[in-house]
C-alpha positions in Angstrom: 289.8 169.2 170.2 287.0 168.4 167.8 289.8 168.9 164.5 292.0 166.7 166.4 289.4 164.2 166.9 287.9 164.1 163.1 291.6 164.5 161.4 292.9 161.4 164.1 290.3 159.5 162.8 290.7 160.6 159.1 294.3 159.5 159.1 293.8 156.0 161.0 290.9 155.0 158.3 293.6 154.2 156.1 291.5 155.6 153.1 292.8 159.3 152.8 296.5 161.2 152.8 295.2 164.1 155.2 296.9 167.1 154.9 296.2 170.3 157.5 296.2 173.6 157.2 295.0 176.5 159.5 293.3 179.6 157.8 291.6 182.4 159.5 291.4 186.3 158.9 293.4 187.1 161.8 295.2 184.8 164.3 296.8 181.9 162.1 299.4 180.6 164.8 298.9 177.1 166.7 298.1 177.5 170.4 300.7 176.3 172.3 298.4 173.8 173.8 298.0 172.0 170.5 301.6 170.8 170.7 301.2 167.1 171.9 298.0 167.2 169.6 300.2 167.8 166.6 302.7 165.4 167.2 299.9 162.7 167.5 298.8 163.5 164.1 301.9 164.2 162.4 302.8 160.8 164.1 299.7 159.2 161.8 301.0 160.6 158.8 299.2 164.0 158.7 300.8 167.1 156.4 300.7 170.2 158.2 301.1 173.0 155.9 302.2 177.0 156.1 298.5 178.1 157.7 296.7 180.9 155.8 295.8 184.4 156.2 292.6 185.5 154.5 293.0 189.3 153.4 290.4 191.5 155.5 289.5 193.2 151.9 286.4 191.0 150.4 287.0 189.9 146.7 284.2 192.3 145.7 286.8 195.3 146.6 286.9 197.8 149.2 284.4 200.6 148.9 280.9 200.7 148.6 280.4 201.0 145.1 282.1 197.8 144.3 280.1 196.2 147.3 276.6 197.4 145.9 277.6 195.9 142.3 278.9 192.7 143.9 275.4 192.3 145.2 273.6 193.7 141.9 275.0 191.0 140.0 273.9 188.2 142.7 277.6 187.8 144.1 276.9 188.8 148.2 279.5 186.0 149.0 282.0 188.2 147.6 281.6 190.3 150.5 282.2 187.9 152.6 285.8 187.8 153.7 287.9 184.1 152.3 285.8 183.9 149.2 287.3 184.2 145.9 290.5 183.6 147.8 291.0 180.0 147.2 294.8 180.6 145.9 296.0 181.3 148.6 295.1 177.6 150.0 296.6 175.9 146.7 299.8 177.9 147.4 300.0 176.5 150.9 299.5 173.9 149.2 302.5 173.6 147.1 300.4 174.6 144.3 298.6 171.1 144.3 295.0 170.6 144.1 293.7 168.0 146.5 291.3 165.6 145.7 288.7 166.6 148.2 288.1 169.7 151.0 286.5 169.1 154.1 286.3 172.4 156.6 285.8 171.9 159.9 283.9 174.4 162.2 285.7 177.6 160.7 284.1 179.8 158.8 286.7 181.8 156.6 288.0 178.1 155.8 284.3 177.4 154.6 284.3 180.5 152.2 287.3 180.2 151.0 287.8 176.3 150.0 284.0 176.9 148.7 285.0 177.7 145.3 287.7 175.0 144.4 286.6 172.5 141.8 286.7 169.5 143.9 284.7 167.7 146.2 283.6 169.5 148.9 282.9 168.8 152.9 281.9 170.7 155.9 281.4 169.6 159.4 279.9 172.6 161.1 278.1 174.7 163.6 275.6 178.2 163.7 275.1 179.7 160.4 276.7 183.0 160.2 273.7 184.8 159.5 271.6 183.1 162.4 274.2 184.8 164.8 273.5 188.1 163.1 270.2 188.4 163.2 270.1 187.2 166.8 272.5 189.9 167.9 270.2 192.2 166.0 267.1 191.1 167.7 269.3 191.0 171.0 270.0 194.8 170.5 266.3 195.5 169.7 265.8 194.1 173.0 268.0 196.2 175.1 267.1 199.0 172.8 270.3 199.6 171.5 269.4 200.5 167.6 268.4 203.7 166.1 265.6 203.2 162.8 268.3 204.0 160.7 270.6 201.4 162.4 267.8 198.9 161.8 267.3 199.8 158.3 270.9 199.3 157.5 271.2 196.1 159.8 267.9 194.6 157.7 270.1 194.7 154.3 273.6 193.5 155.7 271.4 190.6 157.4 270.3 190.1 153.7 273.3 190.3 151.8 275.5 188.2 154.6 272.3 185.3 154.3 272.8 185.4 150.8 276.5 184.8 150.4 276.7 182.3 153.1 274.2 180.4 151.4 275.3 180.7 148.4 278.9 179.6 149.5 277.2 176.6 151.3 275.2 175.5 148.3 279.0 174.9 146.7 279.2 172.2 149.0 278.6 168.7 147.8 277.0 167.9 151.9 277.3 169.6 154.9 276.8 168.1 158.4 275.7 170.7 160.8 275.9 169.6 164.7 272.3 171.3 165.2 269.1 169.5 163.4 267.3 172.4 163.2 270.0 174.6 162.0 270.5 171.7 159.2 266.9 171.6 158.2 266.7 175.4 157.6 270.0 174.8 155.2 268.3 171.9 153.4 264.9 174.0 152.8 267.5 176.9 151.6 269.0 174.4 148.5 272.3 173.4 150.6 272.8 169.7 151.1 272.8 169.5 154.6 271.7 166.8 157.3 272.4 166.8 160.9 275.6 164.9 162.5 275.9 165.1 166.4 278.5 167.2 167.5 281.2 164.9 169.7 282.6 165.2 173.5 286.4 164.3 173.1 286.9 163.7 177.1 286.3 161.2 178.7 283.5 160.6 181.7 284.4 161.3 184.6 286.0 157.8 186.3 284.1 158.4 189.8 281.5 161.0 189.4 278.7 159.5 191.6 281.9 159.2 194.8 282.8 163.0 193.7 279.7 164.1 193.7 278.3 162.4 196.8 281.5 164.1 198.9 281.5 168.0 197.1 277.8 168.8 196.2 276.4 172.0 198.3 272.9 171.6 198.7 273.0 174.3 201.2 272.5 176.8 199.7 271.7 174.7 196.3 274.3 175.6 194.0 273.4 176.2 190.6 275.6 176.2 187.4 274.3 178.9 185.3 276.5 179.8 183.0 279.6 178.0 181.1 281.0 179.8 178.1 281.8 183.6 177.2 279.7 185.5 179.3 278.8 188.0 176.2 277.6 185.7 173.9 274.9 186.3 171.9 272.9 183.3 173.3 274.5 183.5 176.7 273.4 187.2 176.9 269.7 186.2 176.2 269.9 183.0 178.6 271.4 185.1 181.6 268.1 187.9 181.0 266.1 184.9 181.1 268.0 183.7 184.1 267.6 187.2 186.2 264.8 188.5 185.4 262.0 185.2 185.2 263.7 182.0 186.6 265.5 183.6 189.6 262.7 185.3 190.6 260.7 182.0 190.8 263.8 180.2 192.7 263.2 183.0 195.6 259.3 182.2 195.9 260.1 178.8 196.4 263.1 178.3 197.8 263.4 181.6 200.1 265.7 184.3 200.0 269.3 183.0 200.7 268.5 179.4 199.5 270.9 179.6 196.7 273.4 180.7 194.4 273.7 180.7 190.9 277.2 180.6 189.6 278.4 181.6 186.1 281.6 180.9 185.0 283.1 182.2 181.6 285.7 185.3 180.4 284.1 188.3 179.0 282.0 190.7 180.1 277.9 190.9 180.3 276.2 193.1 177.9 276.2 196.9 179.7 272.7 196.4 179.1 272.8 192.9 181.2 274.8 193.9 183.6 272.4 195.2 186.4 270.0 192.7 186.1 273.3 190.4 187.1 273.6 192.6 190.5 271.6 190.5 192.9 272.9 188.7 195.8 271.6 185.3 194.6 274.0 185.3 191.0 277.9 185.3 191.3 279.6 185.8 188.4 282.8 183.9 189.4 285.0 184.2 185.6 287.5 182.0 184.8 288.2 179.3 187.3 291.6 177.4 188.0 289.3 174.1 188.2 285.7 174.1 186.0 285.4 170.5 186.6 285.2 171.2 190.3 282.8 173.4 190.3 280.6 171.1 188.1 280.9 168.1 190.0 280.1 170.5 193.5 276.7 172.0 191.7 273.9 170.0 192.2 271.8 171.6 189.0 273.2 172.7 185.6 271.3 175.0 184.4 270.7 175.9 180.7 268.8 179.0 180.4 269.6 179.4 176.8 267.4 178.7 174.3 264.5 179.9 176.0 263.4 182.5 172.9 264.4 182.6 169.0 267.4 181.8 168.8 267.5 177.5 169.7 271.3 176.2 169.1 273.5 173.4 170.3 275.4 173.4 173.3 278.7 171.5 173.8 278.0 172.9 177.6 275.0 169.6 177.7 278.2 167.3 176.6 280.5 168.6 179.2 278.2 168.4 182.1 276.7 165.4 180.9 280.6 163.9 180.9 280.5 165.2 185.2 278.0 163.4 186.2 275.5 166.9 186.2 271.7 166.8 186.3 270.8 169.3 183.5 267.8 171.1 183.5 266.7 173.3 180.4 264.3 174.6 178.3 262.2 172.0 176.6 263.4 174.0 173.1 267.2 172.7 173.8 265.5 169.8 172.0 265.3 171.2 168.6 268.5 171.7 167.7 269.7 168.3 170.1 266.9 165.7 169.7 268.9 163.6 171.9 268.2 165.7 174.6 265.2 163.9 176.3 262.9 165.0 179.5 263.5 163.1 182.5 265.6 160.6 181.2 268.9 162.6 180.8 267.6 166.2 181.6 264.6 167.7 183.1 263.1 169.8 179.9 260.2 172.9 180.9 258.7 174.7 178.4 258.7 178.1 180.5 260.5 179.9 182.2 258.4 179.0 185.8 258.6 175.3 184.8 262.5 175.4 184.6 262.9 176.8 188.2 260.0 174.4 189.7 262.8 171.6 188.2 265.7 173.3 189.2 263.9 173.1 192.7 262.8 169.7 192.3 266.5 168.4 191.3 268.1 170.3 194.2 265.8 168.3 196.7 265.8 165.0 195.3 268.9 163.2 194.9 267.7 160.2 193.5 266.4 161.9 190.3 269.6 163.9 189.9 271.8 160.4 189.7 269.2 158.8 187.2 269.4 162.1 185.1 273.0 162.0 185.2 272.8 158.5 184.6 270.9 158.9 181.1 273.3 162.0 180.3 276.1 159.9 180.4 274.9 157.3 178.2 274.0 159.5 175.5 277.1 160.8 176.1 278.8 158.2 174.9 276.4 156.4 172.5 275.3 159.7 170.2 277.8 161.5 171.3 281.0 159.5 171.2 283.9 160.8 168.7 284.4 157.4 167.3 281.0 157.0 166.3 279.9 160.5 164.7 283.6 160.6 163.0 282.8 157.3 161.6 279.7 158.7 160.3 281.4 161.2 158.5 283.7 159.1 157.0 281.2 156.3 155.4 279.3 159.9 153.9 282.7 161.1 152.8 283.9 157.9 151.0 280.6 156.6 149.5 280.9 160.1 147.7 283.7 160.2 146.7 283.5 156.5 145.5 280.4 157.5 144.0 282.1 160.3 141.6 284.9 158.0 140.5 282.2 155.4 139.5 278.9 157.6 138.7 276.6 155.6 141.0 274.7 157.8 143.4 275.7 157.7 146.8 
């Protein structure tokens, strides 16, 4: 949704011939989905080109030897799978090299567009090495590494930080959708600077009337989960969830005062898992109708972001677009400064304070509305597509005016 949204936008400007093309390491197909989405674009003029398939083998070479001299010589983003294999693209390409790149939110595109002499753009989200390391420190937490398993973790957390910033430095700016995220890329030399990330729905036309008829107060229903279930950062929100905030929810709300739902595929970390099997947390999977369950939930909860690893979540823009008083860790702030306490979440700074608001919310209805209220206008102030695409494009034509004619941007 979020392509469809910047490329729409890129092609109704009037300032750029857009032309599309897929790349990824494995699937490179269009989901079926994307059909009417296509046809809008192709309808505005938009190319779509043969995708690409980045080859699995790095352009350092299979084996280790070449892998250890790759990194020897300073080269770690040869390791990394779609650099060096920029050809590939200019083939799809019809052997043309475009004026400009931008990637949006896909990493092997990043890598392997980084090394074309041309402007370069990308629009992103988490750096790939702040995933790894959190998985790492995720697995020290269930105690799932050996010291060996460490030691050899510690150097590919290395060499993958190097190469992804050294592809990202190749970048004439990159917006990332988290401000914290995008001040640890500035400090690291890449020209980064935060740009929201964008809610392509729309609010929902009679949320206050849907939720005054569905929400279940009795037992307070809690949304505690939206997203893939084993996600790194869901994984740690869901230990926080079980083991500190649900806890707190039975002193002071009682045993049987409420349910916590999770929605999402996947399955929980083994090491997750049982601290999932209490009476209080269903773990529902894939529904036929999220919405509904959003708008019937008096409390979203967001127990993410609670420990190291502090991203953004397009889960605040979705239940901010139903009408949902979201309450979260005061943290959720640093990578979404627009996230604000009491005016369009309830923010705690541990895990205690985040049940007494979850309990506070579920008994006071006023509160939730005004909470919702504030979501919604973010939502579509900070938030809106139009507005953060039209960002992008003033940054993307002022330099690329700005090379033609020399004069800084």
């Amino acid at each position: 949704m979020i392509c469809h949204q910047i490329t729409c936008h890129l092609a109704r400007s009037g300032l750029f011939d857009v032309r599309y093309v897929v790349i990824n390491a494995f699937e490179t197909a269009m989901p079926g989905a994307a059909g009417p989405e296509v046809e809008d674009l192709k309808a505005l003029g938009v190319h779509f080109h043969e995708p690409v398939k980045a080859d699995l083998t790095p352009a350092a070479g299979a084996g280790a030897f070449n892998k250890l001299k790759a990194v020897a010589a300073g080269h770690s983003d040869r390791l990394i799978v779609g650099t060096g294999q920029q050809d590939k693209l200019l083939r799809s390409l019809g052997g043309e090299m475009p004026d400009a790149v931008l990637a949006i939110w896909a990493e092997t595109a990043g890598y392997m567009a980084s090394s074309l002499p041309i402007p370069k753009f990308n629009y992103a989200g988490n750096p790939d090495h702040k995933v790894l390391e959190a998985r790492m420190e995720l697995e020290d937490w269930l105690g799932g590494r050996s010291l060996l398993g460490r030691a050899r973790d510690v150097m590919r957390l290395k060499v993958t930080r190097a190469g992804h910033l050294a592809a990202m430095r190749r970048y004439d700016l990159m917006w990332n959708v988290a401000a914290n995220d995008a001040a640890d890329y500035a400090a690291a030399g890449v020209n980064a600077r935060y740009l929201q990330n964008m809610w392509p729905g729309a609010v929902h036309a009679d949320w206050q009337a849907g939720r005054d008829a569905s929400e279940q107060t009795a037992p307070l229903k809690i949304v505690g989960n939206v997203g893939n279930i084993s996600a790194t950062g869901n994984s740690f929100g869901l230990m926080t969830l079980a083991t500190q905030i649900v806890p707190r929810l039975k002193e002071k709300l009682g045993e049987g005062a409420f349910e916590v739902h999770l929605f999402g595929g996947g399955k929980p970390h083994p090491s997750v898992a049982p601290l999932l099997n209490d009476p209080h947390i269903r773990v529902r999977g894939f529904v036929d109708d999220i919405d509904a369950e959003i708008l019937s939930a008096p409390v979203f909860l967001v127990a993410n972001n609670s420990q190291r690893f502090k991203v953004g979540h397009t889960r605040f823009l979705h239940a901010w677009s139903l009408g949902a008083c979201v309450v979260g860790f005061s943290d959720s702030a640093e990578a979404m400064p627009e996230i604000r306490h009491r005016e369009n979440a309830l923010l705690g700074d541990t895990p205690e304070a985040v049940a007494d608001l979850v309990v506070e919310a579920g008994r006071d209805k006023a509160l939730r509305r005004a909470v919702a209220a504030g979501g919604i206008e973010m939502l579509t102030t900070a938030f809106n597509p139009a507005r953060v695409v039209g960002e992008l494009i003033r940054d993307l034509d002022a330099r690329l005016t700005s090379r033609k004619t020399g004069v800084a941007a």
